[in-house]
DOLO-373916 format. One record per atom (N, C-alpha, C): atom name; y, x, z; residue number from 1; residue in one letter. Coordinates in Angstrom, 2 decimals. Each point is the difference from the previous one (the first is absolute). Example, Ala and Ser with C-alpha at 12.3 -4.5 7.8 and 13.67 -1.06 7.14 Angstrom:
REM DOLO-373916
<node atom="N" yy="-5.69" xx="13.19" zz="7.80" n="1" res="A"/>
<node atom="CA" yy="1.19" xx="-0.89" zz="0.00" n="1" res="A"/>
<node atom="C" yy="1.20" xx="0.90" zz="0.00" n="1" res="A"/>
<node atom="N" yy="1.05" xx="-0.35" zz="-0.72" n="2" res="S"/>
<node atom="CA" yy="1.19" xx="0.82" zz="0.06" n="2" res="S"/>
<node atom="C" yy="1.09" xx="-0.77" zz="0.73" n="2" res="S"/>
END
This chain:
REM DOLO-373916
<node atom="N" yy="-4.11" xx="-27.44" zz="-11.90" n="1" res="X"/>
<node atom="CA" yy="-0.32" xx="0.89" zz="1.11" n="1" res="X"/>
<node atom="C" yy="0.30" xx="1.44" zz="-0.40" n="1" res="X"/>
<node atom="N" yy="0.41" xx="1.00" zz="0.98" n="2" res="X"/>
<node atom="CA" yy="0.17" xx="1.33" zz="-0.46" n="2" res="X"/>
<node atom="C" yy="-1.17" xx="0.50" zz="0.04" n="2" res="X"/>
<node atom="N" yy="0.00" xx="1.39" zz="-0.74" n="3" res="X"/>
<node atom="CA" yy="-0.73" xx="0.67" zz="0.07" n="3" res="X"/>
<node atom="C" yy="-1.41" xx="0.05" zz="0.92" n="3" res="X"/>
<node atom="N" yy="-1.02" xx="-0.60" zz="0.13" n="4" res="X"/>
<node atom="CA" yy="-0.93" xx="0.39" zz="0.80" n="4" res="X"/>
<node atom="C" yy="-1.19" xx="1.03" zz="-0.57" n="4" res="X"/>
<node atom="N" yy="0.31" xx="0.76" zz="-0.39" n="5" res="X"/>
<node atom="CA" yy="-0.98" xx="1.12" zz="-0.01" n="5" res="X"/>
<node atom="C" yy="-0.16" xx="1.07" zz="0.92" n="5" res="X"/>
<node atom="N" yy="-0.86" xx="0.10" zz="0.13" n="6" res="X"/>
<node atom="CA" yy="-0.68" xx="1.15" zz="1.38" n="6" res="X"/>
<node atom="C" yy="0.76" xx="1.30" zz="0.17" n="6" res="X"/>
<node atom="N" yy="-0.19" xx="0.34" zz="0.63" n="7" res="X"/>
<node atom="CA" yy="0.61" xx="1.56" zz="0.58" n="7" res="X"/>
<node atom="C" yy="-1.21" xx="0.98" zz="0.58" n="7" res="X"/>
<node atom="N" yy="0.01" xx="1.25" zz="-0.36" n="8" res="X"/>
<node atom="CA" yy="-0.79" xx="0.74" zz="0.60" n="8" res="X"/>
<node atom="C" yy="0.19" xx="0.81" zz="1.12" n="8" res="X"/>
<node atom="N" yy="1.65" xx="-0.43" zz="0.52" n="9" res="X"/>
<node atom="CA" yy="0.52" xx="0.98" zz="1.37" n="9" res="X"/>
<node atom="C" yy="-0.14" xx="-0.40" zz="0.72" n="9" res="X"/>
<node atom="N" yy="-0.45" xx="1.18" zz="1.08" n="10" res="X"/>
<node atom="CA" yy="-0.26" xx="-0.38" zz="1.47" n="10" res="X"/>
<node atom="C" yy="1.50" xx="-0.42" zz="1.01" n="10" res="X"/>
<node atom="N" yy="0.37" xx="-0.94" zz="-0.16" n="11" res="X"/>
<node atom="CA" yy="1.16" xx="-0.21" zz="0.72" n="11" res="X"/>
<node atom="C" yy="0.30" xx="0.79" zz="1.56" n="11" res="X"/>
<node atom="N" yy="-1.44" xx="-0.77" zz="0.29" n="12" res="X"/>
<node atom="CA" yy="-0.35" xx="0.62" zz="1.58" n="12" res="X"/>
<node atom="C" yy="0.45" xx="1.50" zz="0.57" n="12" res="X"/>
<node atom="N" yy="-0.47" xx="0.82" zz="-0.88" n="13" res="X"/>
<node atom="CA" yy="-0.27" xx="1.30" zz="0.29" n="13" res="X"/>
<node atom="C" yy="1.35" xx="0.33" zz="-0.78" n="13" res="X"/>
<node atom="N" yy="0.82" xx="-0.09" zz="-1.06" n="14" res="X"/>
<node atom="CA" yy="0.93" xx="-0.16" zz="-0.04" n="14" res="X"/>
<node atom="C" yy="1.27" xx="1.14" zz="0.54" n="14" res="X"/>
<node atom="N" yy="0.33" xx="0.95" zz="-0.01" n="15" res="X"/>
<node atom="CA" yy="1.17" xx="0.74" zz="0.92" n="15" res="X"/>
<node atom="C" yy="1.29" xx="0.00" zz="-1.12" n="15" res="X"/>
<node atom="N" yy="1.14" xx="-0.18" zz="0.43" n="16" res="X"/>
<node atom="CA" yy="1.28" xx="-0.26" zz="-0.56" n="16" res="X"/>
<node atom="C" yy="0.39" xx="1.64" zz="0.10" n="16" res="X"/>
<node atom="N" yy="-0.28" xx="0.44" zz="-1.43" n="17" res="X"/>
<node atom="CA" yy="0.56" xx="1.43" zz="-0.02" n="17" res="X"/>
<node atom="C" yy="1.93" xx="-0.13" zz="0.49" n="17" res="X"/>
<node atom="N" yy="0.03" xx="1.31" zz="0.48" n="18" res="X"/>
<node atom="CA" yy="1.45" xx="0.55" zz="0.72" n="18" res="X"/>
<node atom="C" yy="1.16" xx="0.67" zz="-1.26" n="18" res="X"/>
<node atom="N" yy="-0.64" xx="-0.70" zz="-0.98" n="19" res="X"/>
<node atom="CA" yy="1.23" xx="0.28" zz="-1.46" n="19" res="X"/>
<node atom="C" yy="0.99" xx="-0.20" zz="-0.13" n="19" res="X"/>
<node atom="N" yy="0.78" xx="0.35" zz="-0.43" n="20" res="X"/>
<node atom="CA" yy="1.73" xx="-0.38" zz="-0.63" n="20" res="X"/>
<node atom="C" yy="0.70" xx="-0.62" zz="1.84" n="20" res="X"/>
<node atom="N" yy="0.94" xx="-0.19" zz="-0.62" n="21" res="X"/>
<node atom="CA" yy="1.04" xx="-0.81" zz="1.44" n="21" res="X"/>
<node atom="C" yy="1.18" xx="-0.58" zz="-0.02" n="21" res="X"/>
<node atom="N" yy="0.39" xx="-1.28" zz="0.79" n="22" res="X"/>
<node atom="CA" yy="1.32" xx="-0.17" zz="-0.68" n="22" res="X"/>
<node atom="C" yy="1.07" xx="0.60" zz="1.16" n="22" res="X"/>
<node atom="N" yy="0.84" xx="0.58" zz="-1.05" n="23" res="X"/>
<node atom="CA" yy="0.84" xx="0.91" zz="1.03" n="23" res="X"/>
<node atom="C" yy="1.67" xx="-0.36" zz="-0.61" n="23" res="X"/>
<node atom="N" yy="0.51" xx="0.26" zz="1.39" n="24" res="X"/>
<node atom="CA" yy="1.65" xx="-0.51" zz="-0.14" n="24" res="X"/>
<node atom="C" yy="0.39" xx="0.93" zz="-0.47" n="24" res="X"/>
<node atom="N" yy="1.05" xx="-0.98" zz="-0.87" n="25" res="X"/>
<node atom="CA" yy="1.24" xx="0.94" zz="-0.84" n="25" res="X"/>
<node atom="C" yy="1.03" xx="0.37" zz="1.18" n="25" res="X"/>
<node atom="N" yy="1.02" xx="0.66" zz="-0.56" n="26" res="X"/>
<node atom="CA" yy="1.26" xx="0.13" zz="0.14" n="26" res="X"/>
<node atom="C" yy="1.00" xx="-0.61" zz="-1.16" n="26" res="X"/>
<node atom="N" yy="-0.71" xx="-0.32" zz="-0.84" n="27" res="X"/>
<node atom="CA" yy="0.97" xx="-0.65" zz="-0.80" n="27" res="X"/>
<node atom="C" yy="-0.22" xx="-1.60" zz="-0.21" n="27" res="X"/>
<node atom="N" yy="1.37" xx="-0.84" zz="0.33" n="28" res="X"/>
<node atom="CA" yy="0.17" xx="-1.16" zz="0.55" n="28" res="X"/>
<node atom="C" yy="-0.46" xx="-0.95" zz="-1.27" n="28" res="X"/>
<node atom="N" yy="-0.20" xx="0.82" zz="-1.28" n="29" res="X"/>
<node atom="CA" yy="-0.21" xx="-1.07" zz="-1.18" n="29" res="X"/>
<node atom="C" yy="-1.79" xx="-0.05" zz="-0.03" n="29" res="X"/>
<node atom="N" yy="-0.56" xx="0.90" zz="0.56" n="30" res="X"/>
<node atom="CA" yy="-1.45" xx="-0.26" zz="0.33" n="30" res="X"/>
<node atom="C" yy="-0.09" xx="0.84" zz="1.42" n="30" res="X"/>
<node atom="N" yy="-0.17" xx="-1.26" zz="1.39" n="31" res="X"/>
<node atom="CA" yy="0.06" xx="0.48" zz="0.97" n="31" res="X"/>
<node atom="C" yy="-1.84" xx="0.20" zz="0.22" n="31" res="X"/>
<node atom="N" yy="-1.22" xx="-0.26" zz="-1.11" n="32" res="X"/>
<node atom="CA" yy="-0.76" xx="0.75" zz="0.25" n="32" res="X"/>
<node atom="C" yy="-1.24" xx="0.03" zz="-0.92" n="32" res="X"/>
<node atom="N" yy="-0.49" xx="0.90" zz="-0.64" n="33" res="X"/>
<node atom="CA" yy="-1.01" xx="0.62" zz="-0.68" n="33" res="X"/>
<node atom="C" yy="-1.24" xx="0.21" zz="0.56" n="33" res="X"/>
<node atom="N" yy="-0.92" xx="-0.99" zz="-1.06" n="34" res="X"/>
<node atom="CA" yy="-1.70" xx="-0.15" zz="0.11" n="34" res="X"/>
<node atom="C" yy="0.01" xx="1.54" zz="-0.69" n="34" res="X"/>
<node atom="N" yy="-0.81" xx="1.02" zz="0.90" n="35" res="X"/>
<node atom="CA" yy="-0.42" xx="1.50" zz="-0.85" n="35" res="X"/>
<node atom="C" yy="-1.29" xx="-0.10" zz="-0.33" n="35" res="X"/>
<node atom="N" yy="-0.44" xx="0.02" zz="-0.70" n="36" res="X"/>
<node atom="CA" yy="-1.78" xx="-0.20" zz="-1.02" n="36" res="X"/>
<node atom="C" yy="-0.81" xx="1.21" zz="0.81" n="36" res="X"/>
<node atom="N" yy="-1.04" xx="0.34" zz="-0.13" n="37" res="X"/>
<node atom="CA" yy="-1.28" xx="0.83" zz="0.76" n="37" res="X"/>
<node atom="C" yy="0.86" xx="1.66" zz="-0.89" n="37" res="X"/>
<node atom="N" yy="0.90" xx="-0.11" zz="-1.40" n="38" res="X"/>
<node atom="CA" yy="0.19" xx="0.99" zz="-0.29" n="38" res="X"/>
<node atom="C" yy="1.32" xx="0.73" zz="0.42" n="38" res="X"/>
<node atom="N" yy="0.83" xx="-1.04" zz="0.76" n="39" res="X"/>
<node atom="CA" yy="1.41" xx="0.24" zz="0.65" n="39" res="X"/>
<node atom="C" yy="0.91" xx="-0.68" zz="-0.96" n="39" res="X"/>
<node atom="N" yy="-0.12" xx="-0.46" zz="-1.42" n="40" res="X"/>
<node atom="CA" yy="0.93" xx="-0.80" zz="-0.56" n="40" res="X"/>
<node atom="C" yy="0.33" xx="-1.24" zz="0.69" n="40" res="X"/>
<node atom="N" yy="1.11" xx="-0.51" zz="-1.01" n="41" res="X"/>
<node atom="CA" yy="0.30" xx="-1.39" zz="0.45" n="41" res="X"/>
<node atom="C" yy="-0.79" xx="-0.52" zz="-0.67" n="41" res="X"/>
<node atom="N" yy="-0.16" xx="-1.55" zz="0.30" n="42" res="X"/>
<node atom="CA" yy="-1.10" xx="-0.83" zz="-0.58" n="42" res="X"/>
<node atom="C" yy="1.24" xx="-1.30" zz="-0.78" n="42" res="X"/>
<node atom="N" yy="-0.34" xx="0.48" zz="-1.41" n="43" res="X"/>
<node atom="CA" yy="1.33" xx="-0.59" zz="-0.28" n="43" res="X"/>
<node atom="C" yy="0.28" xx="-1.04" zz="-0.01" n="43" res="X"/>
<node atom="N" yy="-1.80" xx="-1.16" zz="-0.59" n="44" res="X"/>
<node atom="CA" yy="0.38" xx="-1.24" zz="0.51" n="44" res="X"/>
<node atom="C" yy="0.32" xx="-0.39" zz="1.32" n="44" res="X"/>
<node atom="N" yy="-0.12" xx="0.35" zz="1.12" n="45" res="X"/>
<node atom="CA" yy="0.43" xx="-0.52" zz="1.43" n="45" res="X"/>
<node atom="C" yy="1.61" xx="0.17" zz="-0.47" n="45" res="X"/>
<node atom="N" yy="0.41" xx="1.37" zz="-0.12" n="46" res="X"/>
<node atom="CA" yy="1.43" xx="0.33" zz="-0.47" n="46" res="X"/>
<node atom="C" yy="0.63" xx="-1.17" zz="-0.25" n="46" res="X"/>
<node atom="N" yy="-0.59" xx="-0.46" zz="-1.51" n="47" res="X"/>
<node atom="CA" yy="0.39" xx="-1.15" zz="-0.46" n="47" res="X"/>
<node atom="C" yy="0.46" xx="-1.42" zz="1.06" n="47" res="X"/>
<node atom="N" yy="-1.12" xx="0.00" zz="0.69" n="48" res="X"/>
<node atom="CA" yy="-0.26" xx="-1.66" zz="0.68" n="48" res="X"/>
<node atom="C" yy="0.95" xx="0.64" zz="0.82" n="48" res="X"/>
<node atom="N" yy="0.43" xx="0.81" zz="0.62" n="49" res="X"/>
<node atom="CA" yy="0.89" xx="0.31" zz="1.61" n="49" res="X"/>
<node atom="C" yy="0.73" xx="-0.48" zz="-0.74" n="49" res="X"/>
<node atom="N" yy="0.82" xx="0.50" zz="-1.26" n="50" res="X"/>
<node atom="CA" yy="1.61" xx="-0.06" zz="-0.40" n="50" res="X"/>
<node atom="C" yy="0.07" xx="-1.70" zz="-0.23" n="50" res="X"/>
<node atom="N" yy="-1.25" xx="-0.09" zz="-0.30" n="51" res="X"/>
<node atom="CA" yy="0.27" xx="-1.73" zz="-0.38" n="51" res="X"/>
<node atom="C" yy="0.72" xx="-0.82" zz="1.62" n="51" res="X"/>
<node atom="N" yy="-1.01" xx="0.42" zz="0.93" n="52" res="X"/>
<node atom="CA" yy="0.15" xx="-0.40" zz="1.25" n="52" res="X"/>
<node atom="C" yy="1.06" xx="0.23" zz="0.49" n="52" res="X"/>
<node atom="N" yy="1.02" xx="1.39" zz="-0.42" n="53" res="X"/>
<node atom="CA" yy="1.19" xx="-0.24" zz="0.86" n="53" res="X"/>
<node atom="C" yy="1.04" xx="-0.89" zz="-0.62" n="53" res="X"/>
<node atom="N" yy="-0.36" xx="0.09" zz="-1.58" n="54" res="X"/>
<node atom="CA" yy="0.97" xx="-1.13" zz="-1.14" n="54" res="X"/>
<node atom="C" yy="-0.06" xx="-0.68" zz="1.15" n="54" res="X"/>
<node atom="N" yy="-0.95" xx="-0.77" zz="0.05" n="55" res="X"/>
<node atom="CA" yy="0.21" xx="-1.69" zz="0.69" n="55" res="X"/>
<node atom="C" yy="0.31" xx="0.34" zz="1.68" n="55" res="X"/>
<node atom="N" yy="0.48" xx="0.97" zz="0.39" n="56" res="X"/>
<node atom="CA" yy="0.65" xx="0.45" zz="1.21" n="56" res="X"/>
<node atom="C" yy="-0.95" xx="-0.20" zz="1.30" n="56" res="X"/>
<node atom="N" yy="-0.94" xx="0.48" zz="-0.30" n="57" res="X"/>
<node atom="CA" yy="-1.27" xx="-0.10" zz="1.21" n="57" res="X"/>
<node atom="C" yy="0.82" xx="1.65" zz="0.62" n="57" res="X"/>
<node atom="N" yy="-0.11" xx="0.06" zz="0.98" n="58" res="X"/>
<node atom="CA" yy="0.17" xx="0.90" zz="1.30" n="58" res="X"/>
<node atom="C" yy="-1.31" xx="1.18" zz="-0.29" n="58" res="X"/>
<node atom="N" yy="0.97" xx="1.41" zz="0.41" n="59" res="X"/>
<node atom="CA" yy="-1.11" xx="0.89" zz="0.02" n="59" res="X"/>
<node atom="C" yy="-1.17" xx="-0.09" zz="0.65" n="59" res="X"/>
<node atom="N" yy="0.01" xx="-0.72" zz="0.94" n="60" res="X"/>
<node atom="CA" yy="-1.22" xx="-0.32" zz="0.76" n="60" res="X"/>
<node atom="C" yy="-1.22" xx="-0.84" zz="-0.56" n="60" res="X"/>
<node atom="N" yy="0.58" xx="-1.25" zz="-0.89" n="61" res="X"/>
<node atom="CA" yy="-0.68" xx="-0.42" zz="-0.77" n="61" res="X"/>
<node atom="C" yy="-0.60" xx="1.22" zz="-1.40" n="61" res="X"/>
<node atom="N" yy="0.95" xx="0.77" zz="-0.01" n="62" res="X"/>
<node atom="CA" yy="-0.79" xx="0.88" zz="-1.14" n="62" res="X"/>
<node atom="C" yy="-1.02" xx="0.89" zz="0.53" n="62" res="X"/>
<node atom="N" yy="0.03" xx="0.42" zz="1.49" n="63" res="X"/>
<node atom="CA" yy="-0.83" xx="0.54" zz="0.73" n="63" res="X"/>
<node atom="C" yy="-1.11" xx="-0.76" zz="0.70" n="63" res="X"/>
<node atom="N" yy="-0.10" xx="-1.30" zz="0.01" n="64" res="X"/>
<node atom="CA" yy="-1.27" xx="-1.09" zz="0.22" n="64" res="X"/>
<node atom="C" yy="-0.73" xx="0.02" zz="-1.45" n="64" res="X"/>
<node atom="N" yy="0.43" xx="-0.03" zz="-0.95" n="65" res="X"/>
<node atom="CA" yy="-0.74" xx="0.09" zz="-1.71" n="65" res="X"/>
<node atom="C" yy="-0.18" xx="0.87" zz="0.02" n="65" res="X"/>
<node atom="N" yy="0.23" xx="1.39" zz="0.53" n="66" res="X"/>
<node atom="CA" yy="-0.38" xx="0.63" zz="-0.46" n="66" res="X"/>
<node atom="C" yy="-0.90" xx="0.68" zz="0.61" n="66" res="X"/>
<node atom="N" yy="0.26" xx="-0.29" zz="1.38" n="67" res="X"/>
<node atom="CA" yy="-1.72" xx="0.51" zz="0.51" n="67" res="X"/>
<node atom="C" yy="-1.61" xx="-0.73" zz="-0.47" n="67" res="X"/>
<node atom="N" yy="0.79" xx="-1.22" zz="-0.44" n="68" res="X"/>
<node atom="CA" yy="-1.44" xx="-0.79" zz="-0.69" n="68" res="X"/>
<node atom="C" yy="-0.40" xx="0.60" zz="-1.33" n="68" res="X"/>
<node atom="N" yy="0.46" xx="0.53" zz="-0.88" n="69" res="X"/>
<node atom="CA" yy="0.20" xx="0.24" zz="-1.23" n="69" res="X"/>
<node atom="C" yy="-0.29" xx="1.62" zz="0.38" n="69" res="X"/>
<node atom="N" yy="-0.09" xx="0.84" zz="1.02" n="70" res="X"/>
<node atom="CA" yy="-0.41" xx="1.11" zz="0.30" n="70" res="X"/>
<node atom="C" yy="-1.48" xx="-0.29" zz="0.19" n="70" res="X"/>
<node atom="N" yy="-0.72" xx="-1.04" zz="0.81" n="71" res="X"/>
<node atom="CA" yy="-0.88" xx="-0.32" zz="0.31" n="71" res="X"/>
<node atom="C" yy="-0.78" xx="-0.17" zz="-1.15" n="71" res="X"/>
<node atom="N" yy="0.59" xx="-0.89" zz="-0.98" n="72" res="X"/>
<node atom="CA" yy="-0.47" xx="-0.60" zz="-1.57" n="72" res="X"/>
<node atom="C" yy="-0.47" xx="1.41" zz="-0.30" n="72" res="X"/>
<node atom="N" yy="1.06" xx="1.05" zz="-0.46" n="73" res="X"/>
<node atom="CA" yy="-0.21" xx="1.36" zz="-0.56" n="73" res="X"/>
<node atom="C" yy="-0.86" xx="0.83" zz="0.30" n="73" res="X"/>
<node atom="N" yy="-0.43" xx="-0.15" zz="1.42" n="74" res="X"/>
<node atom="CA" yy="-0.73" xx="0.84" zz="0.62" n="74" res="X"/>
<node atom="C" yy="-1.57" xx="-0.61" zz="-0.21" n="74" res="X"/>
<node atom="N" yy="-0.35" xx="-1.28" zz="0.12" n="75" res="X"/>
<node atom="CA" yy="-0.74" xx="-0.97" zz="-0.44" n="75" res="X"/>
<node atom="C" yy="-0.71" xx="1.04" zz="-1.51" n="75" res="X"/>
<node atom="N" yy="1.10" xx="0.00" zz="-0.78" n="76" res="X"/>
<node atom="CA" yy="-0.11" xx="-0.03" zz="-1.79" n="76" res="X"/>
<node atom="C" yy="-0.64" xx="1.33" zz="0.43" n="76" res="X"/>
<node atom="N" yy="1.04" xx="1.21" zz="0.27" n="77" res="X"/>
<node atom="CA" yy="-0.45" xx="1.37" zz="0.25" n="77" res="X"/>
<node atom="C" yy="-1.74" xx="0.27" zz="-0.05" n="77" res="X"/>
<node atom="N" yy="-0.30" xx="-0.62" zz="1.55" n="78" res="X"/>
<node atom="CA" yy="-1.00" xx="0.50" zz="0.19" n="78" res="X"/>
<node atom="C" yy="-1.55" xx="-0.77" zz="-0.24" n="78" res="X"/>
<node atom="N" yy="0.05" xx="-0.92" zz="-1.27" n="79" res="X"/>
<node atom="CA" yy="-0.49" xx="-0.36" zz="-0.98" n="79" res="X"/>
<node atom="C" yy="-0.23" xx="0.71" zz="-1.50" n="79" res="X"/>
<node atom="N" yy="1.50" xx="0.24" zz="0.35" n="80" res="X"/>
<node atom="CA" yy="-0.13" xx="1.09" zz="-1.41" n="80" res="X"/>
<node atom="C" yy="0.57" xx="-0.82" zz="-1.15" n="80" res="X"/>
<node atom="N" yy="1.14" xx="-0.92" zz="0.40" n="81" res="X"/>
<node atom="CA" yy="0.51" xx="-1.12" zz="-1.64" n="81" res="X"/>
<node atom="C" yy="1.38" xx="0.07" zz="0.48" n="81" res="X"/>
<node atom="N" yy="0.53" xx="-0.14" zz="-1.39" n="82" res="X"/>
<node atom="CA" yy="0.98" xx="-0.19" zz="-0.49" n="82" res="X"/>
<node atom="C" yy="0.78" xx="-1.08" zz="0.49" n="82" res="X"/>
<node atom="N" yy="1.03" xx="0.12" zz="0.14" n="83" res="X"/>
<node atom="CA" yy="1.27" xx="-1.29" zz="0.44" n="83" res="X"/>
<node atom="C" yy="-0.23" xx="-0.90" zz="-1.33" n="83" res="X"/>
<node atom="N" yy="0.27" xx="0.34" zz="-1.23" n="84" res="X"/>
<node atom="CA" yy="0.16" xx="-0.61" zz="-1.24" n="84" res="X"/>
<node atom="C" yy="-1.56" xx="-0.27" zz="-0.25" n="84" res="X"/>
<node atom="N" yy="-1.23" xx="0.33" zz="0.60" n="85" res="X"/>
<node atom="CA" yy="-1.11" xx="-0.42" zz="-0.53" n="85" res="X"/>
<node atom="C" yy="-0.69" xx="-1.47" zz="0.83" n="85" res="X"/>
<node atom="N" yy="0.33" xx="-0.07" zz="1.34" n="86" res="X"/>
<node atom="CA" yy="-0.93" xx="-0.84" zz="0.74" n="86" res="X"/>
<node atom="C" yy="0.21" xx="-1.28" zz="-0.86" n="86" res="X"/>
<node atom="N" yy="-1.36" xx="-0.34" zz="0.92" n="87" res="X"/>
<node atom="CA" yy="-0.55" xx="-1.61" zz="-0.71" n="87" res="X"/>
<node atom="C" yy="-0.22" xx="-1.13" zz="1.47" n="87" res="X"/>
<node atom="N" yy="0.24" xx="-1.00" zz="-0.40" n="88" res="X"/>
<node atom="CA" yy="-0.31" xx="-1.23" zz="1.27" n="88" res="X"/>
<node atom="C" yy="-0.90" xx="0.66" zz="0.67" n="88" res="X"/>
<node atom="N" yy="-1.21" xx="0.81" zz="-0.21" n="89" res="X"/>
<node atom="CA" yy="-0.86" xx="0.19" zz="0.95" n="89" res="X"/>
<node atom="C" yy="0.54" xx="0.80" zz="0.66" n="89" res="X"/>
<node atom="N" yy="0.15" xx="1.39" zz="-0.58" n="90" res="X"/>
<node atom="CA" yy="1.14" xx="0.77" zz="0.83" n="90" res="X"/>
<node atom="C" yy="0.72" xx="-0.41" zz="1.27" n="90" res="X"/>
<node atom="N" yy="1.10" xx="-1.02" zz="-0.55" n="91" res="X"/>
<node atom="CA" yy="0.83" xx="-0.57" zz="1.31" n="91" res="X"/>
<node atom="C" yy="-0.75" xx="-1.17" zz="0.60" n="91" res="X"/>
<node atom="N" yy="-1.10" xx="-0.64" zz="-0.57" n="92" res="X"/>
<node atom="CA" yy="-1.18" xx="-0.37" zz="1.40" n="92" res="X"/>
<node atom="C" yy="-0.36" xx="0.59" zz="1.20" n="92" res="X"/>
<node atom="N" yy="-0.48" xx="1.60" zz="-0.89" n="93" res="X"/>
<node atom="CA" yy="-0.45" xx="0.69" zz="1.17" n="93" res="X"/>
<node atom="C" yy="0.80" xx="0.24" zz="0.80" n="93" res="X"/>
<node atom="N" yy="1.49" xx="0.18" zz="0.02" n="94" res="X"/>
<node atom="CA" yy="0.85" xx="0.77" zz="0.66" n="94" res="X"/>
<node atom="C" yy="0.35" xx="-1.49" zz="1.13" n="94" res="X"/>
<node atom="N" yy="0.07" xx="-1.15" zz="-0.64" n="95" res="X"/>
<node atom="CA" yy="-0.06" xx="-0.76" zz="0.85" n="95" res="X"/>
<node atom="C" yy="-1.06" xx="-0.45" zz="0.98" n="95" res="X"/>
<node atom="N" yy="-0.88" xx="0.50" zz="-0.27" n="96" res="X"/>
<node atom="CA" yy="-1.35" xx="-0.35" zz="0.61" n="96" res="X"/>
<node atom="C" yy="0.19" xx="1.17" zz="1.18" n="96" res="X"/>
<node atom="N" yy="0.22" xx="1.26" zz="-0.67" n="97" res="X"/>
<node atom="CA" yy="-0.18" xx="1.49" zz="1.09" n="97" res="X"/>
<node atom="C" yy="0.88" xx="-0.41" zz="1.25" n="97" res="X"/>
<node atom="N" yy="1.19" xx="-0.32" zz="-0.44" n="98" res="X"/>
<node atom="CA" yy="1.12" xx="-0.45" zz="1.02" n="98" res="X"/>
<node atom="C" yy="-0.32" xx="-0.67" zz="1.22" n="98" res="X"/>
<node atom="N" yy="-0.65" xx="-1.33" zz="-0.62" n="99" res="X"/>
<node atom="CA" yy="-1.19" xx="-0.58" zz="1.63" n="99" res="X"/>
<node atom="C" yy="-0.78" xx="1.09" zz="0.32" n="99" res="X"/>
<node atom="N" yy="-0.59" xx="0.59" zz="-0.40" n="100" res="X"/>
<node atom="CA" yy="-1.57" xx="0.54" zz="0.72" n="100" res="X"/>
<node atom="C" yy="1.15" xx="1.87" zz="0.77" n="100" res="X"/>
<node atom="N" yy="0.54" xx="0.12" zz="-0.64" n="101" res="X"/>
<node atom="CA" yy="0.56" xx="1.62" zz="0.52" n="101" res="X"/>
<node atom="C" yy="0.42" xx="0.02" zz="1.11" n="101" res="X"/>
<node atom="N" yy="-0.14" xx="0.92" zz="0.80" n="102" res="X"/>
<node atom="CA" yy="0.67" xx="0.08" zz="1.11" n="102" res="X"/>
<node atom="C" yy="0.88" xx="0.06" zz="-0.10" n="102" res="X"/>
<node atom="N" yy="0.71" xx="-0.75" zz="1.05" n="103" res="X"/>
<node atom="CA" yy="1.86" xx="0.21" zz="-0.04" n="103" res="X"/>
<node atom="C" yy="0.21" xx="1.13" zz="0.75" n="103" res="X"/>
<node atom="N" yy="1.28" xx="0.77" zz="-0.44" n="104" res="X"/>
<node atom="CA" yy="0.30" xx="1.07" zz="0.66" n="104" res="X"/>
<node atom="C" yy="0.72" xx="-0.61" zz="1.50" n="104" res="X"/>
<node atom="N" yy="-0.18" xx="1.07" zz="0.94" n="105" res="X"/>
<node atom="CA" yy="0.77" xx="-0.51" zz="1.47" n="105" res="X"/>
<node atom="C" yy="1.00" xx="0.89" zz="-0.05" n="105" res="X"/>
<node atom="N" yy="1.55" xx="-0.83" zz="0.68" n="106" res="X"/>
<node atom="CA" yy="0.64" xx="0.85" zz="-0.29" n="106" res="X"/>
<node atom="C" yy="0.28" xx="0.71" zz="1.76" n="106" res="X"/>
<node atom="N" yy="0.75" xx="1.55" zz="-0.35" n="107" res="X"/>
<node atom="CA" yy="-0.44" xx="0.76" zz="1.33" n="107" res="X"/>
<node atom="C" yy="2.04" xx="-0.29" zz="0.43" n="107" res="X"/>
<node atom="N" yy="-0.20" xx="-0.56" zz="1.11" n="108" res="X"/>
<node atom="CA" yy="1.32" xx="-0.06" zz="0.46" n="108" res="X"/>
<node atom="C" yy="0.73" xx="0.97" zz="0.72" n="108" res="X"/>
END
């Protein structure tokens, strides 16, 4: 079984800080960049995009990962942890928050 140890976050109450963003390139060898809460690139995403276009996934597919993986980041942010530190509970919670959060509506 994984990890079952407790958590002390309020999922509920919960708000998805407005940090970092993934924003389009102009350049066709990375058509787009996860920016961290400090404006860098986030180098592992870096990494996983280039992997993703190797195997010839469509910019669009790099722009579906990467709004999830913005979400992940933003998740980490406003917790206060590290990409390189989380633990199973960590990505429990984030899976757990995901049911209970409000979904955003989108404005047409």
């Amino acid at each position: 079984m994984l990890g079952t140890g407790g958590s002390a976050r309020d999922l509920v109450s919960f708000v998805l800080p407005e940090s970092g963003e993934l924003a389009r390139s102009t350049d066709q060898a990375r058509p787009y960049v996860l920016l961290d809460a400090a404006g860098a690139v986030a180098e592992p995403v870096e990494r996983f995009f280039a992997e993703l276009q190797a195997c010839g996934r469509p910019p669009a597919t790099v722009r579906s990962y990467g709004m999830d993986l913005l979400r992940w980041w933003r998740f980490l942010d406003g917790w206060g942890l590290a990409w390189d530190r989380v633990t199973r509970v960590d990505a429990r919670d984030f899976a757990r928050w995901m049911q209970v959060a409000p979904k955003p509506v989108r404005v047409h």
